[in-house]
C-alpha positions as CSV (number, residue, x, y, z in Angstrom):
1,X,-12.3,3.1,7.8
2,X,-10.8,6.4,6.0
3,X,-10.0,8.3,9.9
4,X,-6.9,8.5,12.6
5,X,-9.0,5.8,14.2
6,X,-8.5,2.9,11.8
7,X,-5.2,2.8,13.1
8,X,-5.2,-0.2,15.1
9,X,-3.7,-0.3,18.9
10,X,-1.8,-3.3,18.4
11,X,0.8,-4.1,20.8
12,X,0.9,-7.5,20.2
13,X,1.7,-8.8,16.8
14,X,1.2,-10.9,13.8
15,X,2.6,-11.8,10.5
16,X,3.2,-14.6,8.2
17,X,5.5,-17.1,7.1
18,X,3.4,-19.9,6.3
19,X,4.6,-23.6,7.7
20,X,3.1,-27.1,6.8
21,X,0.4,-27.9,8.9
22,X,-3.1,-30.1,8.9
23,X,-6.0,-29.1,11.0
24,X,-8.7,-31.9,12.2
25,X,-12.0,-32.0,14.4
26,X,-12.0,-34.9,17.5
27,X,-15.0,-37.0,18.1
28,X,-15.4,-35.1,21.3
29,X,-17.7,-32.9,22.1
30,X,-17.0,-29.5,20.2
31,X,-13.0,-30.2,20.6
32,X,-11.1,-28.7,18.4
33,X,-7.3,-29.8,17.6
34,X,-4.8,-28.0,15.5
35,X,-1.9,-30.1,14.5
36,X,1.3,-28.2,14.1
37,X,5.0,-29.1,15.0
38,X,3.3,-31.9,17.1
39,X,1.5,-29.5,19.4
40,X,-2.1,-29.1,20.1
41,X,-4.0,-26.3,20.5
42,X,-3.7,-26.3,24.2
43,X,-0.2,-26.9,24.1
44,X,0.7,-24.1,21.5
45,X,-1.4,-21.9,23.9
46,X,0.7,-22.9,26.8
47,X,3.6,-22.1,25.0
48,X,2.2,-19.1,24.2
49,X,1.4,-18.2,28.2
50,X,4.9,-19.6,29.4
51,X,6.9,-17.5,26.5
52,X,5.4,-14.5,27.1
53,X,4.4,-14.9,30.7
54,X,0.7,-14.2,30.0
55,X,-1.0,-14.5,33.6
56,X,-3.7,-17.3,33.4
57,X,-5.4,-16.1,36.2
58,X,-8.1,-13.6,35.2
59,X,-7.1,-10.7,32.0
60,X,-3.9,-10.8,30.8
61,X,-1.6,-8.8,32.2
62,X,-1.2,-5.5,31.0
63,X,2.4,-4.6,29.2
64,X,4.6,-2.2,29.6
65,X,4.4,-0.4,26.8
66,X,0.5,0.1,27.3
67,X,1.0,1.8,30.6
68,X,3.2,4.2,28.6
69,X,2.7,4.4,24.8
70,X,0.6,2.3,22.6
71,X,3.5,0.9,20.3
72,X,2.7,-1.4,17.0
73,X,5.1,-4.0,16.1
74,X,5.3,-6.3,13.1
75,X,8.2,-8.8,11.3
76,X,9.5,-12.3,12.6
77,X,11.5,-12.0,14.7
78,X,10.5,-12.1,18.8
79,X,11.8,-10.0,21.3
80,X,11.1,-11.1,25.1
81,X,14.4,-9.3,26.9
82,X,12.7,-6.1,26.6
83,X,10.9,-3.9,29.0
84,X,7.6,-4.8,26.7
85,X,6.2,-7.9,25.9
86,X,6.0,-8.4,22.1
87,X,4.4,-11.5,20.7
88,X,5.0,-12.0,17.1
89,X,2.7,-15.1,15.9
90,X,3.2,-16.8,12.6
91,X,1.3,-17.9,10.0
92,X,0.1,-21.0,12.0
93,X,-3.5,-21.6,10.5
94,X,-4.9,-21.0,7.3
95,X,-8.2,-19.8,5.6
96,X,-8.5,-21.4,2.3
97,X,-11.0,-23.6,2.6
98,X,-14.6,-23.4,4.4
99,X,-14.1,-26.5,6.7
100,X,-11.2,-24.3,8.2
101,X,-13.9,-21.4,9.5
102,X,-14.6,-23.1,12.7
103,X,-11.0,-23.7,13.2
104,X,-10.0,-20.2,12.9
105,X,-12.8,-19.0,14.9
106,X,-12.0,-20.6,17.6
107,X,-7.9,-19.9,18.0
108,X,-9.1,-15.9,17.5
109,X,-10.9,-16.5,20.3
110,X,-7.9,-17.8,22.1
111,X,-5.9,-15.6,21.2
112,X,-8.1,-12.2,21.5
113,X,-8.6,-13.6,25.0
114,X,-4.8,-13.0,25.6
115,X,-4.7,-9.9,24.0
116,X,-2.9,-10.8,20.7
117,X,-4.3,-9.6,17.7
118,X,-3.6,-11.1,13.9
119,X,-3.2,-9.2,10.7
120,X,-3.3,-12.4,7.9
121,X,-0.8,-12.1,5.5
122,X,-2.6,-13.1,1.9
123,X,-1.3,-12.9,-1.9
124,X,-3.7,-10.8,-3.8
125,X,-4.4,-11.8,-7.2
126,X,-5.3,-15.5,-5.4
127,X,-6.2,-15.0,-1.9
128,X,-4.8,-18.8,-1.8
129,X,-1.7,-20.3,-2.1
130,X,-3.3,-23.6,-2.1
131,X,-3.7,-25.1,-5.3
132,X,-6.6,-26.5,-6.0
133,X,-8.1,-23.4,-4.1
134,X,-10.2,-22.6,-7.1
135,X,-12.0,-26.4,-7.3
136,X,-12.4,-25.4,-3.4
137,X,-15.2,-22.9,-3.9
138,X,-16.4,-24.0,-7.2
139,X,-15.5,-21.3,-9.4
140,X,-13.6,-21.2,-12.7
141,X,-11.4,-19.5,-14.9
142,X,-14.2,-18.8,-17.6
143,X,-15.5,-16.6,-14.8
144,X,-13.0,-15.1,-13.0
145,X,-9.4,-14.9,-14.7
146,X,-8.1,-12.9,-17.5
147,X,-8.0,-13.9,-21.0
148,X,-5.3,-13.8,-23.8
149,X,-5.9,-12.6,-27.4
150,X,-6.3,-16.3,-28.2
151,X,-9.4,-16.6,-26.5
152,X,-7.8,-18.8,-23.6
153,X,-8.7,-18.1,-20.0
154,X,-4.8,-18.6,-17.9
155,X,-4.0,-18.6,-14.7
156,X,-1.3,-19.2,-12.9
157,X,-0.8,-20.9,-9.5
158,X,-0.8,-20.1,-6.7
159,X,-0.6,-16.3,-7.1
160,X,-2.5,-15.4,-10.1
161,X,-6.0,-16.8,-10.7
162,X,-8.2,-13.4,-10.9
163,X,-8.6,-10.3,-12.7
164,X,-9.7,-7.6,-10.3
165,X,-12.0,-5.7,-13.2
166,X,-14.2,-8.9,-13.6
167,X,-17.3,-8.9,-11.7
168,X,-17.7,-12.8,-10.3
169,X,-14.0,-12.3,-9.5
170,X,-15.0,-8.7,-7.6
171,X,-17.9,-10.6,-5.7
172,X,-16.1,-13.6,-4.9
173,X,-13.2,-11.6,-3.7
174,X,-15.5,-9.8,-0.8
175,X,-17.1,-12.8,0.1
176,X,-14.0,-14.1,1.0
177,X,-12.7,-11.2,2.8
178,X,-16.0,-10.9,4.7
179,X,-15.4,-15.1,5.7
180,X,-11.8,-13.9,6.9
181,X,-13.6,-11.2,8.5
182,X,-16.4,-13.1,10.0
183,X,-13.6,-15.9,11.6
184,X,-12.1,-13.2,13.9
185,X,-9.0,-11.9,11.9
186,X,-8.4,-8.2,13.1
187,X,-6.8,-7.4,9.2
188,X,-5.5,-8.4,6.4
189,X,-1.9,-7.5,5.0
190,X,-2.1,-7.7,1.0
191,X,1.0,-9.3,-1.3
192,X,1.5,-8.7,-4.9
193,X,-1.2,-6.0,-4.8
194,X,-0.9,-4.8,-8.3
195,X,-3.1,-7.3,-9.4
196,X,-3.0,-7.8,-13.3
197,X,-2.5,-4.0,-14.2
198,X,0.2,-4.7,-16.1
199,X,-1.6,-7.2,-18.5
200,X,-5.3,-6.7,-18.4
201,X,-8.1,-8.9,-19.8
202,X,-9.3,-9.4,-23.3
203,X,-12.6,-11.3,-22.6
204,X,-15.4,-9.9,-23.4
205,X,-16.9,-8.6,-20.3
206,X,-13.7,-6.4,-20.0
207,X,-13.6,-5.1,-23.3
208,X,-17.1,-3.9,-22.8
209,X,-15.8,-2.1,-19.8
210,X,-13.0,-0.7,-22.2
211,X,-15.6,0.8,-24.6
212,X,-17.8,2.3,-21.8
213,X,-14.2,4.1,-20.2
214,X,-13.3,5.4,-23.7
215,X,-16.5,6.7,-24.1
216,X,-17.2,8.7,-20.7
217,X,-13.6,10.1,-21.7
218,X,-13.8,11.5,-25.4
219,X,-16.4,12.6,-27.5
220,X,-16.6,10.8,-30.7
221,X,-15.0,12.9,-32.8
222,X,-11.7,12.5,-30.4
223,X,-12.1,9.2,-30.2
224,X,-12.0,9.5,-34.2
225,X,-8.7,11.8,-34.6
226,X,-7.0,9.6,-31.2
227,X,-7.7,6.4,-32.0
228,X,-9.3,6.1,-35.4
229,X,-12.3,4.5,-33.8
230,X,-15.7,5.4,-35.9
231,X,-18.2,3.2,-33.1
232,X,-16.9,3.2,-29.9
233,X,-20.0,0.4,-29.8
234,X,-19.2,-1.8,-32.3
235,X,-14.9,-1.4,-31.5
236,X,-13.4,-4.7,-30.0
237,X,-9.9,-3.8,-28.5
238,X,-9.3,-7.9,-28.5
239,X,-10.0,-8.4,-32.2
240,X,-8.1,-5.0,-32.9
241,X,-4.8,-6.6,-31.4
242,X,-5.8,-9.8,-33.4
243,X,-5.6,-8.0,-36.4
244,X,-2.3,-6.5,-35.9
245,X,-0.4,-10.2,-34.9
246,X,-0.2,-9.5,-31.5
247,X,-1.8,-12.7,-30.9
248,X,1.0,-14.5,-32.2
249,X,3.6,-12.9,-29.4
250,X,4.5,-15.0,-26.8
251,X,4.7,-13.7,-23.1
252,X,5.3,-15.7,-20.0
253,X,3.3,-15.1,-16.9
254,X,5.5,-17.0,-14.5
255,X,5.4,-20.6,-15.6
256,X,2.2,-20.2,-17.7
257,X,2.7,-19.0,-21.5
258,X,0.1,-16.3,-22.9
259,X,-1.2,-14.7,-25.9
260,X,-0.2,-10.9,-25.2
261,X,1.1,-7.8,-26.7
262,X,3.4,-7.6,-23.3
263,X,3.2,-5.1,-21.2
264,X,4.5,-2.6,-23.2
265,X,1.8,-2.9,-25.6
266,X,2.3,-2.3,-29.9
267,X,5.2,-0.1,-31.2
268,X,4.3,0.4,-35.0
269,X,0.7,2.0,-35.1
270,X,0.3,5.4,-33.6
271,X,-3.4,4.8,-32.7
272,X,-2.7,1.2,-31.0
273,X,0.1,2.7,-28.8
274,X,-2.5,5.7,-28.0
275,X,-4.9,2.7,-27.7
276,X,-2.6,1.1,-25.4
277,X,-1.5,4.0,-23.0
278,X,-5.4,4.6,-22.5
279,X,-5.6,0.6,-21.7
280,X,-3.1,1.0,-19.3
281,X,-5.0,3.8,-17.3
282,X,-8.0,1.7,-17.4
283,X,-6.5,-1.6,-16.0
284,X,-5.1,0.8,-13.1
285,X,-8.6,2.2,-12.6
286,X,-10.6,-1.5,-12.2
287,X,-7.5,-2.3,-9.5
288,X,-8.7,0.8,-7.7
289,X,-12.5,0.3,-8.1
290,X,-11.6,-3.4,-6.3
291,X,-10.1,-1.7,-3.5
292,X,-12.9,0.9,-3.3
293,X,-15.1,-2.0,-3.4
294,X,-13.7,-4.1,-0.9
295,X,-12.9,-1.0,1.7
296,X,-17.1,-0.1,1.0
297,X,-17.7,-3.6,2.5
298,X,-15.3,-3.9,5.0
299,X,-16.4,0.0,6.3
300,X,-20.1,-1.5,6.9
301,X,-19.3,-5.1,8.6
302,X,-16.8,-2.6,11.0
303,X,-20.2,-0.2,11.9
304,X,-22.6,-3.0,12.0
305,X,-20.3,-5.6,14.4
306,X,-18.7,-2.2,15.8
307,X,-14.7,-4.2,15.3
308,X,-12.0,-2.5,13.2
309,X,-10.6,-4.2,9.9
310,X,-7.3,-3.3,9.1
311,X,-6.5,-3.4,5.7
312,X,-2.9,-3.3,4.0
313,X,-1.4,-3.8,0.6
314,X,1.6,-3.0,-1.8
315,X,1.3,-2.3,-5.4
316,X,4.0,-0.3,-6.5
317,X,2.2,2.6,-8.3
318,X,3.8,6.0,-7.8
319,X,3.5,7.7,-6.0
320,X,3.3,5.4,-2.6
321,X,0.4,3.9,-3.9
322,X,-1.8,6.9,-3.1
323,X,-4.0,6.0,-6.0
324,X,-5.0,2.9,-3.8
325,X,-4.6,4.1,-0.3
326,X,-6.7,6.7,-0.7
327,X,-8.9,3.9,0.3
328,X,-6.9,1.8,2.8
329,X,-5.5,1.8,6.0
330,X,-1.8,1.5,5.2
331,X,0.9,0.2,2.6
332,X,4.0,-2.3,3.4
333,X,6.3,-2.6,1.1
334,X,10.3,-3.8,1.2
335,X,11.3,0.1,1.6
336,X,14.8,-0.2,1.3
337,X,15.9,3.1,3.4
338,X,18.3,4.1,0.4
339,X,21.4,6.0,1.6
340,X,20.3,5.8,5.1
341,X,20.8,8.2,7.2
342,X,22.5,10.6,4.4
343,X,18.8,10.4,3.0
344,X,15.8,10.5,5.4
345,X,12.9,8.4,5.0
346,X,10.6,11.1,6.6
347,X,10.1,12.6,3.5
348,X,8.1,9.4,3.0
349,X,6.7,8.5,6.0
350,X,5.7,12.3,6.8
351,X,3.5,12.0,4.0
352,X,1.6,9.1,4.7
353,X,1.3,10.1,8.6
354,X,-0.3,13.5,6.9
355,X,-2.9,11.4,5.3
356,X,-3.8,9.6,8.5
357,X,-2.3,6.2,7.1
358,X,0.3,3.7,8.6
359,X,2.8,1.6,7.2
360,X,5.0,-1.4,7.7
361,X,8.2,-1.4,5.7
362,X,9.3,-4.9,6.2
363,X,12.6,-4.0,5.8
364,X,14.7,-2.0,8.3
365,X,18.4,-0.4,7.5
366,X,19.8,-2.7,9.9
367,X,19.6,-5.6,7.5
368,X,22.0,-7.1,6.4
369,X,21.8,-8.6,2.4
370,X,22.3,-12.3,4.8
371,X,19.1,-11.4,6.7
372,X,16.8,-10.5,4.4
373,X,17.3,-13.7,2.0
374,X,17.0,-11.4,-1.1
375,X,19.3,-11.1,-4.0
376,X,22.0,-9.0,-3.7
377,X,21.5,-6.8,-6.2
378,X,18.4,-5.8,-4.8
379,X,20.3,-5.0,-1.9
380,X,23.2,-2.9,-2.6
381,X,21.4,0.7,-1.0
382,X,20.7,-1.0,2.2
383,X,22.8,0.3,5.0
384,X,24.1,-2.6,6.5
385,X,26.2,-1.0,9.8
386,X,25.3,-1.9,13.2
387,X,25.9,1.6,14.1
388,X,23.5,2.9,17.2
389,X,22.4,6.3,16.0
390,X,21.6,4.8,13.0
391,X,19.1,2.4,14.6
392,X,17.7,5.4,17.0
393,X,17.2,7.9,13.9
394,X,15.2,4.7,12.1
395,X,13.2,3.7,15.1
396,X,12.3,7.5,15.7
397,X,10.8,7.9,12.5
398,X,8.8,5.0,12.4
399,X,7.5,5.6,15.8
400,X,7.2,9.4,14.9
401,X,5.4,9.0,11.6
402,X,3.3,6.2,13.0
403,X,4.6,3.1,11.1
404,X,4.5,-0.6,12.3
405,X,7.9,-1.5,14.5
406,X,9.5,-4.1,12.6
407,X,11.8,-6.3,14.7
408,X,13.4,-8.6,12.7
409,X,16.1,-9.9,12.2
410,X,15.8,-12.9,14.5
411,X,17.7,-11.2,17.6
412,X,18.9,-14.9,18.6
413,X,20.5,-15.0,15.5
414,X,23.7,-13.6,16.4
415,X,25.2,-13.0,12.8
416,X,22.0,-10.8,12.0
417,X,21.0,-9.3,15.2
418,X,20.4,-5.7,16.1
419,X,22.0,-3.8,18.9
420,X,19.6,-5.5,21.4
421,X,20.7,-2.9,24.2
422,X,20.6,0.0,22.5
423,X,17.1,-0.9,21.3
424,X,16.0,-1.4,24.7
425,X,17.4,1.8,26.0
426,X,15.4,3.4,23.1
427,X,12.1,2.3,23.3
428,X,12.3,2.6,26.7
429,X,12.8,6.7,26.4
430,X,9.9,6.3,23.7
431,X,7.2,4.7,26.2
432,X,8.0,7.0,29.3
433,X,7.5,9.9,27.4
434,X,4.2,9.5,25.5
435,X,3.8,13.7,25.1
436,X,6.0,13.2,22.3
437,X,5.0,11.1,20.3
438,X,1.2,11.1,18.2
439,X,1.3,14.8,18.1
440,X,-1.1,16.2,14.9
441,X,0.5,18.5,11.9
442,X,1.1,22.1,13.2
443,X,3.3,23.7,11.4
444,X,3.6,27.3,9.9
445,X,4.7,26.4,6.4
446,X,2.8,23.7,4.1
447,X,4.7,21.7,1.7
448,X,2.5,20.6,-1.0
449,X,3.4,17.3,-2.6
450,X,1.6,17.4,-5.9
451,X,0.6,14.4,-7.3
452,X,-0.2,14.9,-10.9
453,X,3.9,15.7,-10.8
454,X,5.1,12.8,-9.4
455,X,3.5,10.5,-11.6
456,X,4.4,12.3,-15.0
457,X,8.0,13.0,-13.9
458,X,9.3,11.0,-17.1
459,X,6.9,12.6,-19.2
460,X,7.9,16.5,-17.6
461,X,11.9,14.7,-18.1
462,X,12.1,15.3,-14.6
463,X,14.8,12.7,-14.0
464,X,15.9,12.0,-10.8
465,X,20.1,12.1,-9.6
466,X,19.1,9.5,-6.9
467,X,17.4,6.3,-8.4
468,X,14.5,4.8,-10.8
469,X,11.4,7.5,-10.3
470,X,12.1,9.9,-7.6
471,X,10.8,13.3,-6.8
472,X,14.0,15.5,-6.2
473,X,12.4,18.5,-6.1
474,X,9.9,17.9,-3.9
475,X,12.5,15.8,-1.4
476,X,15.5,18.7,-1.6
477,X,12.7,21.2,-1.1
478,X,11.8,18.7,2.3
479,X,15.6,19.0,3.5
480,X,15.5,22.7,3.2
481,X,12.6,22.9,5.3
482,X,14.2,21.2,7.7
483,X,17.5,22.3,7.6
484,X,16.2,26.0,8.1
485,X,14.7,24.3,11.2
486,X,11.0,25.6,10.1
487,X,8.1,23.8,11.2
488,X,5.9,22.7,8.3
489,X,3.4,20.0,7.1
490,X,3.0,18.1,4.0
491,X,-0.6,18.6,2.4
492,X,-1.2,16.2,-0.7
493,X,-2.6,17.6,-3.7
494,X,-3.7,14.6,-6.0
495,X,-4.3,14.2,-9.5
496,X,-8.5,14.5,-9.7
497,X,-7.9,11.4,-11.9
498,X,-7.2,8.4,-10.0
499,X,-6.1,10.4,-6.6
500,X,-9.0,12.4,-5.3
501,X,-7.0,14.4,-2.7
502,X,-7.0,17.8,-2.2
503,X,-7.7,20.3,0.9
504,X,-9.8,23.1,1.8
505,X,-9.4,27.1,1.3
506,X,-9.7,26.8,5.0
507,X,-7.1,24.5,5.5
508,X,-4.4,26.1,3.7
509,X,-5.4,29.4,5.3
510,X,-3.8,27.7,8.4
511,X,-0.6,28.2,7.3
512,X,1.3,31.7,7.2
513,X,2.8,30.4,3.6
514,X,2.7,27.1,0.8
515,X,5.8,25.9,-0.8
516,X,5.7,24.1,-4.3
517,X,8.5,22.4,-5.4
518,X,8.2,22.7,-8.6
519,X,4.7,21.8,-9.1
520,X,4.5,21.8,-12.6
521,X,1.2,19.4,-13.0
522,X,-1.6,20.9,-10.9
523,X,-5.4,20.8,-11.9
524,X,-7.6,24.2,-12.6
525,X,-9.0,23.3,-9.3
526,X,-6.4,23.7,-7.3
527,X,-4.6,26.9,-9.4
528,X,-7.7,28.8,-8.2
529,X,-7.7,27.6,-5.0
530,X,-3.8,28.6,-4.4
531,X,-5.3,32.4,-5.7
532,X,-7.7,32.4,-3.4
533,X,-5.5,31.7,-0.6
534,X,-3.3,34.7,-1.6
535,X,-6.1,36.6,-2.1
536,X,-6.5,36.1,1.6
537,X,-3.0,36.9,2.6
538,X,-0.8,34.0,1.8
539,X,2.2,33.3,0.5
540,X,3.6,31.4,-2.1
541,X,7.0,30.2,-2.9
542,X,7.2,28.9,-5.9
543,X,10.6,26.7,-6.6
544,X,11.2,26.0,-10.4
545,X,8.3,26.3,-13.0
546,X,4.7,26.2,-11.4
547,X,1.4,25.0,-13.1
548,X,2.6,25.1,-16.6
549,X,0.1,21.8,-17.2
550,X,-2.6,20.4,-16.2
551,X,-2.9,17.4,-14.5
552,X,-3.2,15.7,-17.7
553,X,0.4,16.8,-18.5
554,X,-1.0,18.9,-21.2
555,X,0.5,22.4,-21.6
556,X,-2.0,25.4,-20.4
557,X,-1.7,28.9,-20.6
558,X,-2.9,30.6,-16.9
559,X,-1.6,33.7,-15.4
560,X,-0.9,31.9,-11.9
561,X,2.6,30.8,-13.9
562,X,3.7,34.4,-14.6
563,X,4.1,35.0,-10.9
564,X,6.8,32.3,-11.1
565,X,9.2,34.4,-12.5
566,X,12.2,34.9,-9.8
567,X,10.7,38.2,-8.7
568,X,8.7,38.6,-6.1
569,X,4.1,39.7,-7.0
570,X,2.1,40.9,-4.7
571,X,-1.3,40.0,-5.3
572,X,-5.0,42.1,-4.3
């Protein structure tokens, strides 16, 4: 579901570590046992009731941050001392394997029945981290996974079994998410989203798929002076790598050896690095088609059953995944908060509240490089201070810009712990004053954040002063906003390639003027609607050089630039 309303009202929560565990049906009559750390069902249930003091006498009873504000938590840790009652619930149960439906039907229906909800934390490229997942359900790699320039179908396991362009792969993929669906699970919460994007397939199927994207993009004769291809019908991408050696170069996928250029494709032939960028696109584009596909399904199980689905993932694509959430219902990623608080993170989450998304960022700037388990060089930007206000301004925003409360660490871990008391004292002020909080976009200036941009900010050698690929423009246009203490939005203008994002006349014409920080990538589309809304009385501020390319990166000539002079045009 695309609206405000797939945001999910979950106060209790969910996610993920998976333990060891065995399932088995009794003899009796329709009992069901779960085996795990030597409990049963009823006695993990009890544990559940006595933890969280769950009254077992009629509905559950209502927690305190219902009465006041509908608050959404996620992470492992579990926090009981607090004027609400959080439940986080782990992994406990699986869904690999189709004798494991009735299992997990029945413990949702437990749990839904004391008003805990689960979001099912699931690796993407193998929906499975069980291994012999694939001789479960019968299908095989000749059908599903990618293939190197050798011929060989490889996978990987437990994470990588599937291509997400192929089509059994595709129709297997929401069969399974409709049997996750179908067992009760109110979401899913996507790992290692990117899929194969980076390597691609080489079977034939795919490289039929190749031909048919070339085609719909060039005419022949450009596919003759681009790529020196004569037939786009007869061309075989696999056979034109064979020809160049690339079949004899090595790459490791994780423990499994391959047949591959690697991912940064050939170096000495003009037309097979053109060949390559376009291959690139392409791989990108059947990862978003999946999503499409799967949101399509999920979107008609939620009107015909009348439940909501949420559905999460991280990919890694900049910028924030749009090209993907365009689709879902959130992102979560390990968003590591960099500089915090010298650098805000509203300049991120703003954006995704403005599309009507949410987010979970795993990772919170009160981490510490012990707490989080990773590496520490992954972990050098993290603020790692118990200081109070930094905790406040972090909680504000994710509860401000609609994000999923982590609350780990562990508070009983008294190395890693928050500030327990002055995160109750905090969410406390949150839940008794709920007129502050879920308020819409009304501001008087819009910020556009313009996609095409962001993701050709190496090509437009836009480097950033911060870290990898940042935005700089747009986010020290964001802090002057702010620091001038205007009111303004964040309206997305996307690519028209892969992000198809981009507002109304009638929704700019809200605003009494449009910033663009330095939106030097902007379609035709949207250059003529900008006019229009100056037609009409607008205002533009233009900061740096404006609309100079298309959203192709390739350099245009339009008379919307000119205005962008340092002088001030008035227009009509």
């Amino acid at each position: 579901m695309s609206s405000s309303s797939r945001v999910l009202p979950i106060f209790f929560i969910i996610i993920l570590i998976t333990p060891a565990y065995s399932f088995h049906l009794t003899n009796g009559h329709n009992a069901i046992k779960l085996v795990y750390s030597n409990e049963i069902t009823e006695d993990y249930i009890s544990n559940i009731i006595r933890k969280y003091s769950i009254s077992i006498n009629g509905a559950p009873r209502e927690s305190y941050s219902v009465k006041y504000h509908k608050l959404e938590f996620g992470g492992s840790g579990v926090f009981t001392e607090y004027p609400f009652r959080v439940t986080i619930v782990g992994d406990f149960f699986r869904m690999d394997y189709k004798g494991e439906f009735e299992v997990s039907k029945a413990k949702m229906d437990e749990l839904h029945g004391l008003g805990v909800k689960l979001i099912l934390y699931m690796p993407f490229s193998s929906l499975s981290e069980r291994k012999n997942f694939m001789q479960h359900w019968n299908i095989t790699p000749r059908e599903i996974s990618p293939m190197d320039l050798n011929g060989t179908y490889y996978y990987d396991l437990p994470y990588k079994i599937g291509y997400e362009g192929r089509e059994a792969w595709r129709a297997f993929f929401v069969k399974f998410l409709k049997y996750v669906y179908d067992a009760g699970f109110d979401g899913i919460e996507f790992d290692g989203g990117d899929g194969l994007i980076y390597l691609g397939s080489f079977d034939p199927e795919t490289m039929q798929k190749f031909n048919q994207y070339l085609a719909s993009k060039y005419s022949a004769s450009e596919l003759e002076e681009k790529f020196n291809i004569t037939d786009i019908n007869s061309f075989n991408f696999t056979q034109y790598l064979r020809d160049l050696g690339y079949h004899h170069n090595e790459v490791w996928i994780d423990s499994t050896v391959i047949a591959h250029p690697g991912s940064d494709g050939p170096k000495d032939n003009q037309y097979a690095i053109n060949l390559w960028e376009e291959f690139k696109q392409f791989n990108i584009l059947m990862l978003i088609e999946l999503y499409k596909i799967l949101m399509e399904n999920v979107e008609t199980w939620e009107k015909g059953t009348g439940r909501d689905f949420y559905v999460s993932t991280r990919i890694g694509l900049v910028p924030y995944d749009l090209q993907a959430l365009q689709f879902l219902d959130g992102v979560n990623w390990e968003y590591c908060w960099f500089n915090y608080p010298n650098r805000t993170s509203a300049k991120d989450f703003r954006l995704l509240q403005s599309l009507n998304k949410t987010f979970n960022p795993w990772l919170v700037p009160w981490s510490s490089r012990e707490a989080t388990g990773f590496s520490e060089w992954f972990s050098y930007t993290w603020n790692k201070t118990m200081d109070p206000e930094e905790q406040y301004l972090a909680l504000s925003e994710l509860i401000v810009y609609g994000g999923r409360i982590s609350v780990n660490p562990d508070p009983e871990d008294a190395v890693a712990t928050v500030n327990k008391t002055h995160f109750q004292q905090f969410i406390k002020l949150v839940q008794e004053n709920p007129n502050l909080f879920g308020q819409s976009q009304f501001g008087e200036i819009a910020l556009i954040f313009p996609v095409a941009t962001a993701i050709n900010l190496d090509k437009l050698n836009m480097q950033s002063a911060f870290e990898g690929v940042n935005f700089d423009s747009y986010e020290g246009t964001y802090y002057l906003l702010a620091d001038s203490h205007r009111t303004f939005d964040i309206i997305v203008f996307g690519d028209n390639i892969l992000v198809n994002i981009t507002p109304s006349l009638s929704t700019l014409m809200k605003y009494k003027a449009i910033v663009l920080p330095e939106a030097k990538c902007l379609t035709d589309y949207q250059v003529e609607l900008l006019e229009q809304y100056v037609e009409n009385g607008g205002i533009i501020i233009g900061i740096g050089e404006i609309a100079k390319y298309n959203e192709y990166c390739e350099p245009v000539s339009r008379n919307f630039t000119n205005y962008f002079d340092g002088n001030v045009h008035q227009v009509g």
